[in-house]
C-alpha positions in Angstrom: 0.0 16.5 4.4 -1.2 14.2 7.0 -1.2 16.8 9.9 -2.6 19.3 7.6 -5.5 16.7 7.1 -5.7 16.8 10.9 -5.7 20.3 11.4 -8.5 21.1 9.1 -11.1 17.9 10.8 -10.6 15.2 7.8 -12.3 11.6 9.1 -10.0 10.2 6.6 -6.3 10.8 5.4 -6.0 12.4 1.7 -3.3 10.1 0.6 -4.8 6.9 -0.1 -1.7 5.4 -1.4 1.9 6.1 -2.2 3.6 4.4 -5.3 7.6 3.0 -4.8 8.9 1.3 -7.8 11.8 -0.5 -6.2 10.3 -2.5 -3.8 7.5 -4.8 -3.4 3.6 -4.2 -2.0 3.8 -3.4 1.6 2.2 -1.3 4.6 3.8 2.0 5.4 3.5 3.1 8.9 2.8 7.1 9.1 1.4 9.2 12.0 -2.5 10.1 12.0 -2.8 12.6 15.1 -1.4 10.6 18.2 -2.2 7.3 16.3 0.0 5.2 14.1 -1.9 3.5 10.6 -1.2 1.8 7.7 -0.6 3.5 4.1 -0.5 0.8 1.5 2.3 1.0 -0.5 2.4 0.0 -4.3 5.0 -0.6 -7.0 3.0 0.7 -9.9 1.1 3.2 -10.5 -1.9 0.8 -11.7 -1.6 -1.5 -9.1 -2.2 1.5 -6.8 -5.3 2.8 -8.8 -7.1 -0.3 -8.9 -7.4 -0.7 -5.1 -8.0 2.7 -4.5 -11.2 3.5 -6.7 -12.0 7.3 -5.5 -8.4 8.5 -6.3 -8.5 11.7 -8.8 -5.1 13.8 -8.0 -1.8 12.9 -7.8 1.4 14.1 -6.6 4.7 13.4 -8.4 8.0 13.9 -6.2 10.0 11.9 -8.9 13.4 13.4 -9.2 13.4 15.4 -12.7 15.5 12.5 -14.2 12.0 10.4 -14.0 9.2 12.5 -13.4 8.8 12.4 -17.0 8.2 8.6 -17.2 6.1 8.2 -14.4 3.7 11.3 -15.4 3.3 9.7 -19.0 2.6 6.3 -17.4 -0.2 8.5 -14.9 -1.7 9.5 -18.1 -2.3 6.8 -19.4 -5.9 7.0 -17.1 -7.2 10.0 -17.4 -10.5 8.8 -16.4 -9.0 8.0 -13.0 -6.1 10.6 -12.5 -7.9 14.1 -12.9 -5.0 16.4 -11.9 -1.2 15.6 -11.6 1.0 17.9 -9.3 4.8 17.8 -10.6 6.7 19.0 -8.0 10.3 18.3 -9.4 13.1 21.5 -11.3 15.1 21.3 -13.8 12.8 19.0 -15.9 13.9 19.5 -20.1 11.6 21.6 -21.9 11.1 19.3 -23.9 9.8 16.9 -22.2 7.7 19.6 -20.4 6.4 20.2 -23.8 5.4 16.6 -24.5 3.5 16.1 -21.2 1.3 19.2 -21.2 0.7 18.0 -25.2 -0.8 14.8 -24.3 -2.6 16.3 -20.9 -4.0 18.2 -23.2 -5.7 15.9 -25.6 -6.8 13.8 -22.5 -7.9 16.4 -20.2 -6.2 16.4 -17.4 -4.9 19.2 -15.3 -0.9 19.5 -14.7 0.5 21.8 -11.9 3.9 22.5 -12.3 6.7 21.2 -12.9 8.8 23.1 -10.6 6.1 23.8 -8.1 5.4 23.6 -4.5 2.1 22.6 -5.1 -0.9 24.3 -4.2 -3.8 24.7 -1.3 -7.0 24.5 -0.4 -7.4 25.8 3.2 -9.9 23.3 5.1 -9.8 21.1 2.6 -6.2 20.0 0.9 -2.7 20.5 0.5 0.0 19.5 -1.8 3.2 18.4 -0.5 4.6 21.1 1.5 2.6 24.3 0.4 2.4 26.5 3.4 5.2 25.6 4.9 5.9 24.3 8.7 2.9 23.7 10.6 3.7 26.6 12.5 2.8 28.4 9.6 0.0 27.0 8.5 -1.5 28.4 12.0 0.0 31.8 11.7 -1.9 32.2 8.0 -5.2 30.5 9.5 -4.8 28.0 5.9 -6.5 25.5 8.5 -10.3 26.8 7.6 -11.5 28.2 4.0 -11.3 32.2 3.4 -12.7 34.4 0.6 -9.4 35.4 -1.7 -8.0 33.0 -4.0 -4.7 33.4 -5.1 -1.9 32.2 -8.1 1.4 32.9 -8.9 4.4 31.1 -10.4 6.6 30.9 -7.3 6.0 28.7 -4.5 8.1 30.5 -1.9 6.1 33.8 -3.0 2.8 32.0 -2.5 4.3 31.6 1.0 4.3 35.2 1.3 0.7 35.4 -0.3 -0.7 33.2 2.2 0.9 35.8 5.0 -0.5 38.5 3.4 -3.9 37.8 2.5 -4.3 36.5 6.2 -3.6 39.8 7.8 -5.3 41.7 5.5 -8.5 39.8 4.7 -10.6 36.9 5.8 -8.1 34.1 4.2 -7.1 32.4 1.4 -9.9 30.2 -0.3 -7.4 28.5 -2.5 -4.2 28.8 -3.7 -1.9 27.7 -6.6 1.6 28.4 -7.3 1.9 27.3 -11.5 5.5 26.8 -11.3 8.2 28.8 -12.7 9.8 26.6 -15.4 8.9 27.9 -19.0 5.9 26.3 -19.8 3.8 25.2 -17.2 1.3 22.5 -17.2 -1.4 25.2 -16.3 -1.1 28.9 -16.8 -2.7 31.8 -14.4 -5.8 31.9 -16.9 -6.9 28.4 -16.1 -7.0 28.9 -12.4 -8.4 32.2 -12.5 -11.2 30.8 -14.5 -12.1 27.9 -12.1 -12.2 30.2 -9.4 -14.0 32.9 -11.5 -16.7 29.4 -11.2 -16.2 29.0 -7.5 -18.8 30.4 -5.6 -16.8 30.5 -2.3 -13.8 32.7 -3.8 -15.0 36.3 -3.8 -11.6 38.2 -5.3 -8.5 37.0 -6.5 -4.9 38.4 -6.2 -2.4 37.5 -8.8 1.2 37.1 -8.6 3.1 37.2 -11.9 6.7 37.8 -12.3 8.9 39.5 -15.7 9.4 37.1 -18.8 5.8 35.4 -20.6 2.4 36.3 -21.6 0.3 34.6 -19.2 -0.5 38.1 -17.5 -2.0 39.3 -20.6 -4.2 36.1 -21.0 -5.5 37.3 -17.5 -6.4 40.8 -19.0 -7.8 39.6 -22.1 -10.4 37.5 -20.3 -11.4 40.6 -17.5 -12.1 42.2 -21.1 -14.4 40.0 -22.7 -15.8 39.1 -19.8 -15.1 35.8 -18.4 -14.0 36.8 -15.5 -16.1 39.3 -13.5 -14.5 38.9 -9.8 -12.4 41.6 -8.4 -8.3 40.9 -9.0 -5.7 42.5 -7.1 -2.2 41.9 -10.0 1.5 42.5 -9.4 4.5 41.1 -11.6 7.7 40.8 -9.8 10.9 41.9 -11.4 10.3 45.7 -11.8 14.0 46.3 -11.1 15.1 44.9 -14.1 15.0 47.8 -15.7 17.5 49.3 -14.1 20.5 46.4 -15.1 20.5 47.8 -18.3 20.3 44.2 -19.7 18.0 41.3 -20.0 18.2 39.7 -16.6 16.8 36.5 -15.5 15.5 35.7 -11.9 16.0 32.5 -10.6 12.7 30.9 -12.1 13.8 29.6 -16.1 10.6 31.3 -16.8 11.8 34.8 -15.2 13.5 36.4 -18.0 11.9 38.8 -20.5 12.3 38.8 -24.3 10.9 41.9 -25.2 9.6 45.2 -24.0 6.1 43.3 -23.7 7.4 40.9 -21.0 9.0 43.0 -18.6 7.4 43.6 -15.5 7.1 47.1 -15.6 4.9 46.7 -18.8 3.1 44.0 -17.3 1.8 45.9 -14.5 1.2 49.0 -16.7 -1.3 47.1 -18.7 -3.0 45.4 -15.9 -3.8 48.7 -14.4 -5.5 50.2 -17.1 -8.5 48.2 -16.0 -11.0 49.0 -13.7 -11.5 45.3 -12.4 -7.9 45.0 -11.4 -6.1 46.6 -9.3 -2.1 47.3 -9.3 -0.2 48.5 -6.8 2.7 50.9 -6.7 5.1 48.2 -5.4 5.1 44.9 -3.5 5.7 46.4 -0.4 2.1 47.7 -0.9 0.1 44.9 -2.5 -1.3 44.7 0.8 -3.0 47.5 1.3 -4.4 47.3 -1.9 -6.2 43.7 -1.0 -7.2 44.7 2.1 -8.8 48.1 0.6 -11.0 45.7 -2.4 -11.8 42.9 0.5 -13.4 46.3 2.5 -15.1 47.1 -0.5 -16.7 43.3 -0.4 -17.5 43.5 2.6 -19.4 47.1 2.5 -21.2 45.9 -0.4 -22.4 42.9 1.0 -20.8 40.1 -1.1 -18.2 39.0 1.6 -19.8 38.2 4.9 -17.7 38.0 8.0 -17.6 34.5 10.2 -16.9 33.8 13.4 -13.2 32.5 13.9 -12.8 29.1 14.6 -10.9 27.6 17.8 -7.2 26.7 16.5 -6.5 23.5 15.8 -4.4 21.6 18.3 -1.6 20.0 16.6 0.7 17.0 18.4 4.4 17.5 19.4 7.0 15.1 19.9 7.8 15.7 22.5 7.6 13.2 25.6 6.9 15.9 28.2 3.7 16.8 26.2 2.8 13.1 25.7 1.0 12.9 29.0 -1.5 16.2 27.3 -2.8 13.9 24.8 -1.3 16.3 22.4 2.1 14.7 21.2 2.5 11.3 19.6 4.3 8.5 21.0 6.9 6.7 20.5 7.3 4.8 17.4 5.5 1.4 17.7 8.4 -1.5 18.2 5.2 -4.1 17.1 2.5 -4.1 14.8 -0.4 -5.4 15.5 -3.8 -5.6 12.6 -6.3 -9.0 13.8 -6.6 -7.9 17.5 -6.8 -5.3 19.6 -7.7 -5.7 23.6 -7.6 -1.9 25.1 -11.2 -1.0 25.1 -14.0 -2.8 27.5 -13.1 -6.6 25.7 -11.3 -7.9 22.7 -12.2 -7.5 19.5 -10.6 -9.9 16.7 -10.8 -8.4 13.5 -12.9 -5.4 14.8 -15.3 -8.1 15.8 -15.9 -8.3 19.6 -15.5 -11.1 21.5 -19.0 -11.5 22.9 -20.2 -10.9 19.1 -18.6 -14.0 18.0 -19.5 -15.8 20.9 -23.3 -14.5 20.8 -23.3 -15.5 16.7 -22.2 -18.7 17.6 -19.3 -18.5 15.4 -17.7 -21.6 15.8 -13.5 -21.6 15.8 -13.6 -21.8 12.0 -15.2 -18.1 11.6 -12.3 -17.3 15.0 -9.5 -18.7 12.3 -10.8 -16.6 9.4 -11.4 -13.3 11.9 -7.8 -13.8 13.1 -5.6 -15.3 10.4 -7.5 -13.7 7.7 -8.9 -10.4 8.9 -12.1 -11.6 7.4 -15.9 -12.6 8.8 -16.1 -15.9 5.5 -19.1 -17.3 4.7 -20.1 -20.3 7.2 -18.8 -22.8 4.4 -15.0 -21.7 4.4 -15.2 -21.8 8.3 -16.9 -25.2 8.1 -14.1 -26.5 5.2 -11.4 -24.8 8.0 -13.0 -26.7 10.4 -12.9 -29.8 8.8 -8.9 -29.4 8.2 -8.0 -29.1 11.7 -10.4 -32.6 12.1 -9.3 -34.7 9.8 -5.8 -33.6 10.4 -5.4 -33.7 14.3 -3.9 -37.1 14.6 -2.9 -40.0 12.2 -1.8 -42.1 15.1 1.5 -42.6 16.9 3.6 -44.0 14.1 4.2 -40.8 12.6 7.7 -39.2 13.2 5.7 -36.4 15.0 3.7 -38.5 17.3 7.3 -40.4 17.7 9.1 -37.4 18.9 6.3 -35.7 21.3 5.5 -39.1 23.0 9.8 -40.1 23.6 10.0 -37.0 24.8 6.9 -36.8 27.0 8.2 -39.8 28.2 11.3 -38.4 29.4 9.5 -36.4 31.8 9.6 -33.6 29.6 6.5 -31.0 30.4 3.2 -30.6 27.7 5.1 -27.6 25.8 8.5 -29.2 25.3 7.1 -32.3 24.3 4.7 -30.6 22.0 7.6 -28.8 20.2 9.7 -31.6 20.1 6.8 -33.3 17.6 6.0 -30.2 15.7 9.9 -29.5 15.1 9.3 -32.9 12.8 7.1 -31.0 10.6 8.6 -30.1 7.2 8.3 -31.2 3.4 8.5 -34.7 4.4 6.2 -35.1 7.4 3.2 -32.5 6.9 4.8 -29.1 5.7 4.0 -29.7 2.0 0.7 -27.9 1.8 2.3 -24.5 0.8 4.4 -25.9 -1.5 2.0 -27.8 -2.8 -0.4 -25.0 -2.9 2.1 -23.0 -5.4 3.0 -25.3 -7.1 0.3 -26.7 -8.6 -1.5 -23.0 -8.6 0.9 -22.1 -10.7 0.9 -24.7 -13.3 -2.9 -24.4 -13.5 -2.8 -20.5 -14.0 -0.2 -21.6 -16.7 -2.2 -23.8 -18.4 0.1 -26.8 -17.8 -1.4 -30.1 -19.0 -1.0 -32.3 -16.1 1.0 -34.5 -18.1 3.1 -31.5 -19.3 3.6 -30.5 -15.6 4.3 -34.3 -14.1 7.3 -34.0 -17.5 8.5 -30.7 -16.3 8.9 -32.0 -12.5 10.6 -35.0 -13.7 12.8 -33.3 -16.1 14.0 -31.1 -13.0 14.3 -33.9 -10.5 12.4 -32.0 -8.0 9.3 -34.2 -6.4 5.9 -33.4 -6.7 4.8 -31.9 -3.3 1.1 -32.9 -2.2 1.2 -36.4 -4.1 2.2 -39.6 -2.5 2.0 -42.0 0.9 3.9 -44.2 2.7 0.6 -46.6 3.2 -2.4 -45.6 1.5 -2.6 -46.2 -2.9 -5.6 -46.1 -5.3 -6.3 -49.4 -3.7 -6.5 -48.2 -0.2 -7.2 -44.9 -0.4 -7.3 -42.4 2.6 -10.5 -41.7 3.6 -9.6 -38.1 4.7 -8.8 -37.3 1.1 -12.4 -38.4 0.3 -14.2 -36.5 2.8 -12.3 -33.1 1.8 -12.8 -33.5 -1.9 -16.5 -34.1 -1.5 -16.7 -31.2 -0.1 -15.1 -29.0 -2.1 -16.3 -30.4 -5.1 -19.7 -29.7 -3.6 -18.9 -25.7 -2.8 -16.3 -24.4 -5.2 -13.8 -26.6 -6.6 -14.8 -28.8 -10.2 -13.3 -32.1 -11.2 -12.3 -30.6 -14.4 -8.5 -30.1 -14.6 -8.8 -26.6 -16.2 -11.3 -24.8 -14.4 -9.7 -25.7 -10.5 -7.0 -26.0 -8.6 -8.3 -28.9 -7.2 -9.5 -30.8 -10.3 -6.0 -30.3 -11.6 -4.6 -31.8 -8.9 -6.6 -35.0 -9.4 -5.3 -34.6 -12.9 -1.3 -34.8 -12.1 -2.8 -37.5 -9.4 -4.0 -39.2 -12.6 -1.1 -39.2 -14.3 1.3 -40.2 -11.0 -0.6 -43.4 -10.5 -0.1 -45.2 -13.8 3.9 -44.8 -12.7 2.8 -46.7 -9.0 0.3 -46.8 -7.2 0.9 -45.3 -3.6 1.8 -41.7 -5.7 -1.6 -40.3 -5.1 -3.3 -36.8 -4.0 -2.6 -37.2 -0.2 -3.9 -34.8 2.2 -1.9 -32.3 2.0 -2.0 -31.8 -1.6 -6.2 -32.3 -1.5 -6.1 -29.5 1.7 -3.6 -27.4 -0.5 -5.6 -27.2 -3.6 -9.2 -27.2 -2.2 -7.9 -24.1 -0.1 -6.5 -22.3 -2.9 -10.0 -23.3 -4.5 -11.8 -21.3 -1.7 -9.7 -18.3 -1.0 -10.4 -18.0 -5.1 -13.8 -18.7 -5.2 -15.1 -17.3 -2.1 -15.2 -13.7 -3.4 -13.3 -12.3 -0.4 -9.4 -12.2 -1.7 -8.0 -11.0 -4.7 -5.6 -12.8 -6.7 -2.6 -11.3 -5.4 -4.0 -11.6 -1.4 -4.3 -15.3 -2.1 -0.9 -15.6 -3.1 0.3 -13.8 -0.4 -2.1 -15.9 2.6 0.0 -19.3 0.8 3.4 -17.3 0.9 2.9 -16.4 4.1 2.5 -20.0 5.6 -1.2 -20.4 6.3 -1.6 -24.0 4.9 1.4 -25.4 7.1 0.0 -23.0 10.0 -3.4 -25.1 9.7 -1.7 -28.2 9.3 0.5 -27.1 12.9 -2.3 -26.0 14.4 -4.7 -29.4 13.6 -1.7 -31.8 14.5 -1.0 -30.2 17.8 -4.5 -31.2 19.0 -3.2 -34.9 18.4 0.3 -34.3 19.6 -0.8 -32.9 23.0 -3.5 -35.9 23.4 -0.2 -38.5 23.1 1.5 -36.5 25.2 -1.2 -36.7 28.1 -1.3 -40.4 27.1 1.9 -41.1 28.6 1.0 -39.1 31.3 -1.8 -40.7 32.2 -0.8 -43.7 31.5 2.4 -43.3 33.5 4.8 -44.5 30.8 8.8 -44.4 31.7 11.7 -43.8 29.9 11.5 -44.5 26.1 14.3 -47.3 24.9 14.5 -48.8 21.6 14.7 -52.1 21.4 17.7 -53.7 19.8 15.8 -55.8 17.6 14.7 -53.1 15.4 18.4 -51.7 14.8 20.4 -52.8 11.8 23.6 -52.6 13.0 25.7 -52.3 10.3 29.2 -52.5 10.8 31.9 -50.7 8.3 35.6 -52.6 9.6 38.4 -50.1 9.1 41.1 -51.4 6.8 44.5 -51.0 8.7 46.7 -48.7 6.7 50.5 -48.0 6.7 52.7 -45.0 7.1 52.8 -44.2 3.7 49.0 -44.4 3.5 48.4 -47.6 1.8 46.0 -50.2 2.9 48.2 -53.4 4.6 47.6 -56.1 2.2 47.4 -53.8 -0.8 49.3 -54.8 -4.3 52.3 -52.8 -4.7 52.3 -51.7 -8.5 55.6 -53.4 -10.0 58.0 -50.1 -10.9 
């Protein structure tokens, strides 16, 4: 579908997004020309329509075991879903029957099931309709024609395609119903739309023995709703000469009466001077080419020049130098930056844009980490993090490890990882946990009583609340500048209306129990941030989620304290410190004496049980 797109000059793929039930939202990697891009891929059906507003049409490939369920579920918005291709066989009638029922009463248009799809040269194409590329350029389906065409089999409408190429100016549209029993649309209701399309200027049909829907076609050519010229021919003329009902492939092929065979079909057809019938396939086209002549003598079809053919890629590496085949498949995925052109662009943003704009490295952080240009307060808050978390001086276990090892002679990146491989939930890596958990328990409704309970009643510690030195009598002044402000921006003190102000709520509760078990910094950083991904109109609720599941909170909290490892680090340097040695005064040495035990095992000494 993509290369079809491609073919026929589309700026934009026609598959916005692709639903998978069985696994999770993700990014699916398809071929756009020469270029590789992104389809977003969605477990529901609604997910996928409410981040993709202009989707009308779409296609089922469900096996027949659950196209039924997921075509209900699609109609359950008919405002949104228009049409609905089914392209699976072998569906129950049944349930056939029950989704064309409630199409009906909402509107919306069902092709198939048991279809290839249909086509819309220039324009469109569903699923595989047309066949191989290679086809599609042999029967010219890559720019609009003047003959519209429907039938119930999709391999014939393969055939169709062929034939109103080499006999006319090509096929404006094209629909194969499908050849189950009861199809979601019948012949009539394509026929009528393009009776109301200006662009199709005749129409061939394509029945087959076995149903009605030919006569529907001749009843409205009667009355007159449909005025355009038809070229008609039912398949199955041979039947006839079994000598017994016979059914052709298609559960629809079979004739129950003398009405429904082919034969009568094309008898009745014929007796109509707007539709023509020919003889036998083999001559159907003749007879198209002979009514498009007529169009064109009369002035209602005018010729066009033929357009260059499309070039379409190959894959194939001796072609790749051309231009004309795609590469290799990507072994890395890049989406925040991209450096092939004249400079660097984060984001789509060029370097010597954010530079000129004086963006400051908050706006850089939200161009690279979030693929977004935030408002100059969430850069300045971003900002602020990395400050007031660059360095708590050298007592930490961080600071510890980068200065021992600097001191060892180690170089500026060994020593720096040596510090940041201290980070975790007890030294700095609680802000993501932190951010879920108490995102979670506000988005529950959790009293912060309720949620301090639930915490205690599963033995699992509170992340974000408590310090080894600062209390509610000494409290840390970096807490205090953050919370200003956010409170001042987009976070409340109320417990039920932020993130933030819930935290200070558990904090609330945690310090009637001791003192030093208050909001430290990483819980403030944790829930201000979920506070402003929230509030700052630029994420939805499930991209916020998946920035904190991702790691961002500990990724600002690496990125802040590495400016203060690196300063100890050049410290020592500078100050030309040696080798690191603990002193012995600071070591409990604690001595366990081994008991001395026997052959048997027994502890010497030990009281022998009397026996």
């Amino acid at each position: 579908m993509l290369d079809f797109d491609g073919m026929c000059g589309r700026q934009k793929p026609s598959v916005s997004a692709v639903v998978f039930p069985f696994g999770g939202r993700q990014n699916m990697k398809v071929y756009w020309g020469v270029e590789e891009i992104f389809i977003p891929v969605y477990p529901t059906i609604r997910a996928a329509l409410d981040e993709n507003q202009d989707v009308s049409f779409m296609i089922n490939f469900a096996s027949f075991r659950s196209a039924y369920d997921s075509t209900m579920e699609a109609l359950q918005y008919p405002t949104r879903l228009r049409t609905i291709a089914i392209i699976a066989e072998g569906m129950p009638e049944r349930q056939t029957r029950e989704i064309i029922s409630m199409a009906e009463s909402k509107c919306v248009s069902i092709i198939g099931p048991a279809t290839v799809g249909g086509i819309k040269p220039g324009c469109f194409r569903i699923g595989n309709t047309g066949g191989a590329i290679e086809n599609i350029i042999m029967s010219k389906l890559y720019r609009p024609g003047s003959v519209a065409y429907v039938s119930r089999s999709g391999g014939m409408s393969n055939e169709l395609n062929n034939i109103i190429c080499r006999n006319t100016d090509g096929v404006a549209e094209g629909v194969a119903v499908g050849g189950d029993r009861y199809p979601g649309t019948r012949f009539l209701d394509h026929i009528l739309r393009y009776q109301r399309n200006p662009n199709v200027k005749m129409i061939v049909l394509l029945g087959e023995v076995g149903g009605l829907d030919e006569y529907e076609v001749l009843d409205a050519v009667k009355d007159g709703r449909v005025t355009k010229p038809i070229v008609a021919w039912c398949v199955g003329t041979c039947a006839a000469a079994f000598g017994e009902e016979m059914q052709f492939g298609h559960a629809g092929a079979q004739s129950r009466s003398d009405k429904e065979t082919a034969k009568a079909k094309n008898h009745a057809l014929g007796q109509h001077e707007l539709i023509t019938v020919p003889s036998s396939f083999d001559s159907l086209g003749e007879k198209v080419q002979a009514v498009f002549n007529k169009l064109v003598q009369q002035g209602v079809i005018k010729r066009f020049p033929e357009p260059e053919v499309p070039t379409v890629p190959k894959d194939f590496k001796t072609l790749q130098k051309l231009g004309v085949v795609r590469p290799q498949p990507a072994n890395m995925v890049c989406s925040i930056s991209d450096d092939r052109g004249d400079e660097v662009t984060y984001s789509g943003m060029k370097l010597s844009s954010v530079m000129e704009m004086d963006k400051g490295i908050g706006s850089v952080l939200s161009l690279l980490w979030f693929k977004r240009n935030l408002p100059r307060e969430c850069c300045k808050f971003l900002e602020m993090i990395l400050m007031v978390c660059a360095d708590h001086g050298p007592a930490v276990s961080g600071a510890h490890n980068a200065i021992v090892c600097s001191r060892a002679g180690k170089d500026v990146v060994d020593s720096l990882c040596s510090g940041l491989l201290t980070i975790g939930p007890r030294f700095g890596g609680a802000l993501d946990a932190a951010a879920k958990s108490f995102s979670k328990a506000f988005d529950q409704g959790l009293a912060p009583r309720e949620y301090v309970a639930d915490m205690k009643k599963k033995n699992e510690l509170i992340m974000g609340i408590g310090h080894r030195i600062k209390s509610k009598h000494n409290p840390d002044k970096r807490v205090e500048i953050l919370k200003e402000y956010a409170m001042n921006h987009w976070s409340s003190a109320d417990a039920d209306k932020s993130v933030l102000g819930y935290a200070l709520g558990v904090e609330d509760v945690t310090i009637t129990k001791k003192a030093n078990l208050i909001l430290n910094v990483d819980g403030c950083i944790a829930a201000a941030f979920v506070d402003m991904l929230r509030g700052c109109g630029a994420f939805s609720r499930e991209e916020t989620e998946q920035l904190v599941d991702a790691g961002c909170l500990n990724g600002l909290f690496v990125l802040s304290r590495s400016i203060g490892l690196i300063g100890h680090v050049l410290d020592q340097k500078k100050n030309n410190q040696g080798l690191y040695r603990h002193p012995f005064s600071d070591i409990a040495y604690i001595e366990d004496r081994p008991e001395n035990v026997d052959g048997r095992g027994r502890a010497s000494g030990s009281m022998t049980p009397n026996v």
